[in-house]
C-alpha positions as CSV (number, residue, x, y, z in Angstrom):
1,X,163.8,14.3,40.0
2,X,161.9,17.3,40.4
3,X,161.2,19.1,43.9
4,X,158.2,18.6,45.6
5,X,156.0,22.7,45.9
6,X,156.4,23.1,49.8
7,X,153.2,24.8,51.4
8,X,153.4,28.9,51.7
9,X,154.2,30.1,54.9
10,X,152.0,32.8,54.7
11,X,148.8,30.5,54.6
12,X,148.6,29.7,58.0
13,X,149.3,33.7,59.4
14,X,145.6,34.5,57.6
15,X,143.6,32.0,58.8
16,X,145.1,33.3,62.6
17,X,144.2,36.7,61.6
18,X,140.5,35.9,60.5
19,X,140.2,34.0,63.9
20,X,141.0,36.7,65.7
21,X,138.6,39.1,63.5
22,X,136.1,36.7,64.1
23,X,136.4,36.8,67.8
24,X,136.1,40.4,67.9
25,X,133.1,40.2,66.1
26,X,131.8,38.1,68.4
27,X,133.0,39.5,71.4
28,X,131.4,43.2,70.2
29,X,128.2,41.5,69.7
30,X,128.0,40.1,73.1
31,X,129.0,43.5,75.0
32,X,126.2,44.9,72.7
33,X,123.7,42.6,74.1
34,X,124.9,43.0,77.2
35,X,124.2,47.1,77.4
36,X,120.4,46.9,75.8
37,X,117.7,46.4,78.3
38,X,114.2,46.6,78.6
39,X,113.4,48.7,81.3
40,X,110.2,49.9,83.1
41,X,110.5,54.2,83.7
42,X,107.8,55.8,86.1
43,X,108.2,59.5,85.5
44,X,106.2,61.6,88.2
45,X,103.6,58.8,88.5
46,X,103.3,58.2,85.2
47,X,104.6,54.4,83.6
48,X,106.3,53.4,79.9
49,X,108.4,50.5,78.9
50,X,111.2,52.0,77.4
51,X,114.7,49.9,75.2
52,X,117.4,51.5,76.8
53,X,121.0,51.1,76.4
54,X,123.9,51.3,79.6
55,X,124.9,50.1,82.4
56,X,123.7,52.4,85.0
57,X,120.1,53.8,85.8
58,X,122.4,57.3,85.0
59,X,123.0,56.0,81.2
60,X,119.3,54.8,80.9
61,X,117.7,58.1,82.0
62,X,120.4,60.1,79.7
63,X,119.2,58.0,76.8
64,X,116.2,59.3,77.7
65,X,116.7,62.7,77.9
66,X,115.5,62.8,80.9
67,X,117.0,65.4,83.1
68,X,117.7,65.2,87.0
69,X,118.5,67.7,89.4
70,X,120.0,67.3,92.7
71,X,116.4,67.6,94.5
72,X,115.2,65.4,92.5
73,X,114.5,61.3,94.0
74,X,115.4,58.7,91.7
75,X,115.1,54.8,92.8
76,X,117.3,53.2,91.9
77,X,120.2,55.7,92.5
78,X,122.0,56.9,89.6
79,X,124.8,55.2,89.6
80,X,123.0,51.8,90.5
81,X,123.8,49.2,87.9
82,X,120.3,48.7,85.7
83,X,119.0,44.7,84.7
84,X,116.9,44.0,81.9
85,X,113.1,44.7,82.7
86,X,113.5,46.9,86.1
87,X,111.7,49.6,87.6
88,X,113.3,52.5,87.4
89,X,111.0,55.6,89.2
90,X,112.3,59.4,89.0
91,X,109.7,62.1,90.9
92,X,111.1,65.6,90.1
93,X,111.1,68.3,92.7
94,X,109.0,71.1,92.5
95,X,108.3,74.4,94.8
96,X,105.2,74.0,96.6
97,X,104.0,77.4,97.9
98,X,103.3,76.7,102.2
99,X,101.7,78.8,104.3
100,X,102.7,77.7,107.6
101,X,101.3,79.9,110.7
102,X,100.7,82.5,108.5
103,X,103.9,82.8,107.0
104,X,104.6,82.1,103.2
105,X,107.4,80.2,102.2
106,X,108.3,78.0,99.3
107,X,109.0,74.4,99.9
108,X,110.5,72.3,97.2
109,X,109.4,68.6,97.5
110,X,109.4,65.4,95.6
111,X,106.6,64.2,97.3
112,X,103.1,63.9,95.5
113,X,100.9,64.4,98.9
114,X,100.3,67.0,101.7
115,X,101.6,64.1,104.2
116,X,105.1,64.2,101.6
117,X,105.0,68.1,102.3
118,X,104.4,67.8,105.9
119,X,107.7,65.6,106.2
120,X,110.0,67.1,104.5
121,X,109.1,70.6,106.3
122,X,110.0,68.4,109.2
123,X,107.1,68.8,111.5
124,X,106.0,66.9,114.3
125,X,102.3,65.1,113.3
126,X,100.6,67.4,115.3
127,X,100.0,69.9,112.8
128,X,97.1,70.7,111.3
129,X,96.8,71.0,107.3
130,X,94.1,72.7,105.0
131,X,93.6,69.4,102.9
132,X,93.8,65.6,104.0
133,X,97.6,64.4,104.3
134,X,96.8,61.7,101.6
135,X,95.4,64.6,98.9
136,X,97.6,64.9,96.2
137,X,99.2,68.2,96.1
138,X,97.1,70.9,94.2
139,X,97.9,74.5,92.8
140,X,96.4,76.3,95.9
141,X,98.8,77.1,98.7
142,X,99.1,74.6,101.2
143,X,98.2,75.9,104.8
144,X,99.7,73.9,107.9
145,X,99.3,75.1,111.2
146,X,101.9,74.2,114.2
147,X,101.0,73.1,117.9
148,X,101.0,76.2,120.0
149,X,99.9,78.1,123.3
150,X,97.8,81.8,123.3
151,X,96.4,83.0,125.8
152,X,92.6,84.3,126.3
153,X,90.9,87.0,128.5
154,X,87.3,86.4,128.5
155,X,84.9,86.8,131.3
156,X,87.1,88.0,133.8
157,X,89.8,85.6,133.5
158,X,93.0,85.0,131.0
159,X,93.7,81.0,130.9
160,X,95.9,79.3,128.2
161,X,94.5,76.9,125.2
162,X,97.2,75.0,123.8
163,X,95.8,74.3,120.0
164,X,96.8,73.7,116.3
165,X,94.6,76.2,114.8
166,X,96.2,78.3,112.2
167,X,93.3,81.6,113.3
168,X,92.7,83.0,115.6
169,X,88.5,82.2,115.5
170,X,89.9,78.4,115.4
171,X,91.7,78.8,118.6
172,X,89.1,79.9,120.1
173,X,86.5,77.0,119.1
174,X,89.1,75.0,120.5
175,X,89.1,76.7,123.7
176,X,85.4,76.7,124.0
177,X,84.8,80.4,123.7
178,X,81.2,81.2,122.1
179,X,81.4,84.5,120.7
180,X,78.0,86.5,121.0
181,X,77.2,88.5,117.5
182,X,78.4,91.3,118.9
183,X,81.1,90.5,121.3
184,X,84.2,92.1,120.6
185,X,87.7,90.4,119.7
186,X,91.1,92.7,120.2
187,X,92.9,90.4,117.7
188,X,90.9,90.4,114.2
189,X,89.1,86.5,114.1
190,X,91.0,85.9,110.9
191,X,94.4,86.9,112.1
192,X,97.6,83.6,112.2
193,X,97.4,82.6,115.6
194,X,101.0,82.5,116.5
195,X,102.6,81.2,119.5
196,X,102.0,83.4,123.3
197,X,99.7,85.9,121.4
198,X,96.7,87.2,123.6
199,X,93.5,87.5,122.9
200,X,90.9,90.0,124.7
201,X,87.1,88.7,124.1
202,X,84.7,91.9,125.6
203,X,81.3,91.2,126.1
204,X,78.4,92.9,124.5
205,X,75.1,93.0,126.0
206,X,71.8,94.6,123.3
207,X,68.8,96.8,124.9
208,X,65.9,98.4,122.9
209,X,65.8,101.5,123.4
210,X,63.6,104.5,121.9
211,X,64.0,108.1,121.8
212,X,62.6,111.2,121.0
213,X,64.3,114.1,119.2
214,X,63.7,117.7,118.1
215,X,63.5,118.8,114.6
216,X,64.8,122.2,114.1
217,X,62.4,124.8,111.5
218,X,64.3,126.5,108.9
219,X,63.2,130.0,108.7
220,X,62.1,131.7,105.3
221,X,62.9,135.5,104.6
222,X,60.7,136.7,102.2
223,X,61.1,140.1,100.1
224,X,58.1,142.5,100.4
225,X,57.9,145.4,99.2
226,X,54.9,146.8,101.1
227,X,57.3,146.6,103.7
228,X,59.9,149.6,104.3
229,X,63.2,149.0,103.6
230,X,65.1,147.6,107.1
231,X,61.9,146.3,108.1
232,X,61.0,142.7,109.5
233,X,57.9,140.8,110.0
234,X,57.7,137.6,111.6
235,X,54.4,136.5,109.8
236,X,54.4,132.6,110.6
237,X,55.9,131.9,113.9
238,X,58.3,128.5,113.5
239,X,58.0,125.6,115.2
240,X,60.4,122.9,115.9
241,X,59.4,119.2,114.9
242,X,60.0,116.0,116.4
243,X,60.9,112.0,115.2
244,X,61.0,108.7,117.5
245,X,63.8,106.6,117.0
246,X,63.6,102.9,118.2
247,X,67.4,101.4,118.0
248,X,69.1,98.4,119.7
249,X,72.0,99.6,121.9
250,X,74.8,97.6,122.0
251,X,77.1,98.0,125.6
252,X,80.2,96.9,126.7
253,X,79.7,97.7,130.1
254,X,78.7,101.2,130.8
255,X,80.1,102.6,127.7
256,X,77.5,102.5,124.0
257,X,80.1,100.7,121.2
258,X,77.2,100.8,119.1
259,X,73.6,101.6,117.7
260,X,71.7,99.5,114.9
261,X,68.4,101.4,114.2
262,X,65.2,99.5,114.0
263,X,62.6,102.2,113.0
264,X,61.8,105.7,113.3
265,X,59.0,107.8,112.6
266,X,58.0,111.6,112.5
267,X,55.7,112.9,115.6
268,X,55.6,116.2,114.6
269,X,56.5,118.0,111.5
270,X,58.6,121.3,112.2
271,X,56.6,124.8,110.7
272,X,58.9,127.0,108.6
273,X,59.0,130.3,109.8
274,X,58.2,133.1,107.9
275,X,59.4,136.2,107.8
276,X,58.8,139.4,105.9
277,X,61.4,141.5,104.9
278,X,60.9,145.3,103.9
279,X,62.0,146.3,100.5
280,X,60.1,149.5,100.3
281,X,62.0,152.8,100.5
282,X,60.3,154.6,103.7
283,X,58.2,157.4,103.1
284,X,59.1,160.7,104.9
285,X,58.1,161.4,108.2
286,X,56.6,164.5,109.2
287,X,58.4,167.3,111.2
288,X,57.8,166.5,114.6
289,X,55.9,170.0,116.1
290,X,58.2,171.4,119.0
291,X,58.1,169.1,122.7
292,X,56.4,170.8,125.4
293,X,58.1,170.2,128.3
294,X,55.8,167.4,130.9
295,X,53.5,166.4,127.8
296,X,53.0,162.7,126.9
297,X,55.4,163.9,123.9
298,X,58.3,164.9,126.4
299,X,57.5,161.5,128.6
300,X,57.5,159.4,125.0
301,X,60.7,161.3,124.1
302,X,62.7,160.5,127.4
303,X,61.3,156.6,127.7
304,X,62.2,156.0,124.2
305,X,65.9,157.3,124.9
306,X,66.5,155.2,128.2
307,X,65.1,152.4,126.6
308,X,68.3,152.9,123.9
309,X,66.4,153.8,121.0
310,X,68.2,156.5,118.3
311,X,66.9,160.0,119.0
312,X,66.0,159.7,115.4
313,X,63.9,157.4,115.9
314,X,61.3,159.6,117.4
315,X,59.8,161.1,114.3
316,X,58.3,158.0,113.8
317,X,57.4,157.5,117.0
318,X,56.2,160.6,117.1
319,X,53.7,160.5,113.4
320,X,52.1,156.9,114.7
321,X,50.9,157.6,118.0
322,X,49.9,161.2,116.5
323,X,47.8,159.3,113.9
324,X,47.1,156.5,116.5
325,X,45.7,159.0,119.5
326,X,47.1,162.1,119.2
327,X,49.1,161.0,122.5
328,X,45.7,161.5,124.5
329,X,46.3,158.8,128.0
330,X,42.1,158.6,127.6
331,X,41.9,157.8,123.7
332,X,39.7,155.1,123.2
333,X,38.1,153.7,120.1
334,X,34.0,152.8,120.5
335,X,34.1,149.9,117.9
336,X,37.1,148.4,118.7
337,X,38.0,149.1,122.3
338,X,41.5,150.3,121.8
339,X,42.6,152.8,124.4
340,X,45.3,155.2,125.3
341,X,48.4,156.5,123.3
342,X,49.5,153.4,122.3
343,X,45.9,152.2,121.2
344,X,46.2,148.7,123.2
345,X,43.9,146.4,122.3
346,X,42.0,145.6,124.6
347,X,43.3,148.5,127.0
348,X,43.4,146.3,130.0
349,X,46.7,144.7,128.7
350,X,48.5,147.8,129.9
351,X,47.7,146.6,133.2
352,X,51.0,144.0,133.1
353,X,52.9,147.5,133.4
354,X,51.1,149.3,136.2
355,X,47.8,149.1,137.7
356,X,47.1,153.0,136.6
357,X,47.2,152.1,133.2
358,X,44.1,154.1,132.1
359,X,45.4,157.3,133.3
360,X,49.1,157.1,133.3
361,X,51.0,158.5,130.2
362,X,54.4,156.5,131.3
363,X,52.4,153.6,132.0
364,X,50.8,153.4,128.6
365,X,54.1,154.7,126.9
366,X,56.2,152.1,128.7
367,X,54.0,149.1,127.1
368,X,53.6,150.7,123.9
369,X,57.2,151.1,123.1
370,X,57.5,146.8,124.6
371,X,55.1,146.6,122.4
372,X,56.9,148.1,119.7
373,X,60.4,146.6,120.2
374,X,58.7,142.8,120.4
375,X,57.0,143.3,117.2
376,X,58.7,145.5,114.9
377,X,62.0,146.4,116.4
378,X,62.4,149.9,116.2
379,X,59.3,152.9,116.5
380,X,60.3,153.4,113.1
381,X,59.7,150.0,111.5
382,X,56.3,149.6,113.2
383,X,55.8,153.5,111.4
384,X,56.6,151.5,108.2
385,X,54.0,149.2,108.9
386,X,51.3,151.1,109.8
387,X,52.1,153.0,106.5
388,X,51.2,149.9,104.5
389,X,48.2,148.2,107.0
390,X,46.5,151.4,108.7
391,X,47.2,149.4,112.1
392,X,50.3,148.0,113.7
């Protein structure tokens, strides 16, 4: 009889085998499932739904690309397991620039608000910021200023104001000091008001006041040559000027620490004074005849040497009052009413030297030659003159 075909013993080993490929398969698929999730990210305030694959909020923000540094605050942490739609919400840290009494320092933060700020520079709530705690954090630098204690010196006593204002003009409104406009503050009112400084407020008191002052002339030389050379003629006599100033005076006590003028005006207008100067050479002088001893001559001579005049000087002297009166003490002239050697005009002025001024040589000499040095300088510059006028 022929054999019965027995089953092949390697039928059964394959259908083993693609169970257990089959359970693989299955087994991936469900651990693939398992990892994808929907999750909710909200990155520095701002919210997306994202399909994410891991375990971990870590994974899910690597998927992401999204990079986290140790300042950073993520919620959940990063190695808390993530479920399918959760919120995951990362704020990065950033440097916020902090100006706190004054001083600037950089402050790195997650925080969105001033109030954030404020904690993690660890103050107490007692400070005072530049904008409201609950303002989102701007660009500008953030100003906070610290509870603390300076002490004033106003009106004759120094007491101590406990205050959070970052200036020194804030600290002050606190302590109730009204500054007059002129009042004067040692520290400047914009200065950090830091902790134990002192601050000196001096009071100003403000008085009109007016006063009167001079206005020098300017003198004007002016070439002539009528004039001989050396010569000088005051031909306008100057005269000084004077303005009124009215001004506010500001006092700190006894002592001026300040002027603000309100008006001024010109009383008097100074006069320029004029004044001629010789350009001319001087003509010669005639020979002088010989002195005879005790003649108005010899009494001209020895005046005109103690009063320091150059010997020289008598030439000229010497040709004027020649031409003048011929030295005669009772010269007079009928039309005008000059008299004597110096030909005073009127005679009678003489009399301011001696009472015998009609009859004494000296006496006349004496006042000619004051005459002479008042007006011209030297006998031979009122010579000079006389050459160019007829008269001196």
């Amino acid at each position: 009889m022929p054999r019965r075909a027995q089953p092949r013993p390697w039928g059964g080993g394959r259908l083993v085998a693609q169970a257990l490929v089959l359970a693989a398969v299955v087994a991936g698929s469900s651990g693939f499932a398992a990892l994808h999730k929907q999750v909710v990210l909200e990155v520095d305030g701002s919210r997306t739904s994202v399909s994410a694959f891991g375990r971990t909020v870590g994974d899910v923000l690597a998927a992401q690309g999204i990079e986290i540094d140790e300042r950073d605050v993520v919620v959940p942490s990063l190695d808390a397991a993530v479920a399918d739609d959760s919120l995951v919400v990362v704020q990065h840290a950033r440097a916020v620039q902090v100006m706190v009494d004054g001083v600037e320092r950089d402050v790195w933060t997650a925080g969105r608000t001033v109030g954030d700020v404020v904690a993690d520079l660890g103050l107490r709530s007692t400070v005072r910021t530049s904008a409201s705690r609950s303002a989102t954090l701007g660009r500008a630098p953030l100003l906070v200023s610290t509870s603390k204690t300076i002490r004033v010196a106003v009106d004759g006593s120094t007491t101590e104001v406990r205050g959070s204002g970052s200036t020194v003009r804030e600290m002050l409104y606190e302590a109730g000091v009204v500054l007059g406009e002129h009042d004067l503050v040692s520290v400047p009112l914009d200065a950090a008001a830091v902790d134990g400084l002192l601050v000196m407020v001096t009071r100003v008191t403000t008085s009109i006041t007016s006063q009167t002052t001079s206005i020098a002339f300017d003198t004007v030389r002016q070439d002539d040559a009528a004039l001989a050379k050396g010569t000088e003629i005051v031909t306008v006599t100057g005269r000084a000027g004077s303005h009124i100033v009215t001004f506010e005076s500001h006092r700190a006590g006894e002592v001026e620490v300040g002027r603000t003028i309100l008006a001024e005006s010109q009383v008097l207008a100074p006069v320029s004074q004029i004044v001629k100067v010789g350009t001319r050479t001087a003509p010669a002088v005639p020979d002088a005849p010989p002195i005879e001893p005790g003649t108005s001559r010899a009494i001209g001579l020895d005046l005109m040497l103690a009063r320091g005049f150059a010997e020289s000087e008598f030439s000229c002297l010497d040709a004027l009052w020649t031409r003048e009166s011929g030295w005669r003490v009772n010269a007079a002239n009928s039309s005008s009413g000059a008299y004597g050697i110096p030909q005073a005009l009127p005679g009678s002025k003489m009399a301011t030297v001696g009472a015998d001024w009609q009859t004494n040589p000296a006496t006349q000499i004496t006042w000619g030659l004051n005459y002479i040095a008042g007006r011209y300088g030297t006998p031979c510059g009122a010579w000079a003159s006389f050459q160019v006028k007829n008269w001196y």
